[in-house]
N, C-alpha and C positions, 0 to 999 in steps of 0.2 A: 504494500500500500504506500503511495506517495502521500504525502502531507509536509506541510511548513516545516522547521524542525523548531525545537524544544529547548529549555534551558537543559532539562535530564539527559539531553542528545551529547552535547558538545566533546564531551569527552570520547564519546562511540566515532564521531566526528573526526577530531584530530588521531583517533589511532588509526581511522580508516586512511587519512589524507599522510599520516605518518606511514605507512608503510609503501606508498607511492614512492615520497619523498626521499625514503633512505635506498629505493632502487634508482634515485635523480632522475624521474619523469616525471615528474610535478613538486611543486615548490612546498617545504612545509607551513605548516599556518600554529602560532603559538594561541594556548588559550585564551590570553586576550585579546586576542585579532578574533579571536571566534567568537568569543561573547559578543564582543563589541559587534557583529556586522550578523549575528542570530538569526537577525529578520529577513538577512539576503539568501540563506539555506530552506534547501527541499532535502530531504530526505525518502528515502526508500526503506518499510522499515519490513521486516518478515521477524513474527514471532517475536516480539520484541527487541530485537536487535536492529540494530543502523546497518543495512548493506551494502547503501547507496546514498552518496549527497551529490550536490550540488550548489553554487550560490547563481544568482540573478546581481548583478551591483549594478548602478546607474549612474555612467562616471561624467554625463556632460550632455544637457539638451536631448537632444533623441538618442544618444549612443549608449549601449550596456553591455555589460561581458558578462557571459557564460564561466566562473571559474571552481576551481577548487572540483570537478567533476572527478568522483571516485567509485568505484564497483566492483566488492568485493571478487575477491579473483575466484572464486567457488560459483559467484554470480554473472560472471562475464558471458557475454555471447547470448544471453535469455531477453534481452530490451530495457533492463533494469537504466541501462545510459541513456537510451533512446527515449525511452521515457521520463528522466531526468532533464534532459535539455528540453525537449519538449512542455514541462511545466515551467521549465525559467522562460522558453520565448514566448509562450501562454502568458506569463506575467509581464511580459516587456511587451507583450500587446496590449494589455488594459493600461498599464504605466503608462504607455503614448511613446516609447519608444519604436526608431523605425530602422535603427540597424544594431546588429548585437555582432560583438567580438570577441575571438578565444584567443589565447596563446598558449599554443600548445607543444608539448611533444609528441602528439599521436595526430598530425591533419588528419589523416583518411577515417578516423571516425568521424568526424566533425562534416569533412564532405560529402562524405553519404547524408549528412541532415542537412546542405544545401550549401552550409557555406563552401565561399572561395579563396584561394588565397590572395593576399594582399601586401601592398610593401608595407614595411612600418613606418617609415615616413609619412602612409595615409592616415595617420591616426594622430589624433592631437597630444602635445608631448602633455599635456596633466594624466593619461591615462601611466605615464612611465615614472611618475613619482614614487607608486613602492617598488621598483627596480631600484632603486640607489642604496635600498637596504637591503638587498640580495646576495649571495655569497656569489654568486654569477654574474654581475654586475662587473663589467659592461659584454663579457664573451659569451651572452647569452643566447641559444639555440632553439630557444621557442619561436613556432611561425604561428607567425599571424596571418586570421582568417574572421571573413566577414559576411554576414547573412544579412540581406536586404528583407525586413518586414511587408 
């Protein structure tokens, strides 16, 4: 079942986005980054457990990113993602947003849901402010990619 996530999640949360992180295909997120932005997370939850997040963030006028997108590896390959992005760009249509962006390590998930890729230069530099506190910073290998609403 998707739904919002929860204060009681966040921890189910960052162990999910932490074991991404420690194979460096997605970035970790510390528990306060996660409280703090609670409201931008969907979850997938089965049997009480978090299998699946995602956040929606709305970083500037019409533009939003898809991030933090994680699914249990037991869960992979079932739509547990698909249908994760799918609730964040569901909300970034009632939000009034009309393009969303990822950066990623994995495009070809992302392409298969529409988006394309894109240079980073297409994207306004206030979306790369938490890039300066990154351990990857500035030889960063995430592609950017972008879905027209």
């Amino acid at each position: 079942m998707i739904r919002k996530a929860k204060i009681k999640d966040i921890k189910q949360i960052q162990a999910l986005i932490g074991c991404f992180a420690r194979l460096d295909v997605m970035l970790p997120r510390s528990l306060n980054e996660l409280y703090e932005n609670i409201r931008d997370f969907w979850v997938y939850e089965e049997k009480g457990k978090v299998v699946g997040c995602a956040a929606l963030h709305i970083s500037w006028d019409d533009l939003a990113e898809i991030k933090s997108l994680a699914v249990a590896k037991n869960k992979q390959g079932k739509g547990v993602g698909r249908d994760l992005a799918a609730a964040c760009l569901a909300e970034a249509k009632v939000m009034g947003a009309k393009k969303i962006f990822v950066l990623t390590y994995k495009p070809e998930f992302f392409k298969k849901l529409g988006f394309k890729r894109i240079k980073q230069s297409a994207l306004p530099h206030k979306i790369w402010a938490e890039c300066i506190n990154c351990s990857k910073f500035p030889n960063c290998k995430e592609i950017p990619l972008l879905k027209i609403l």
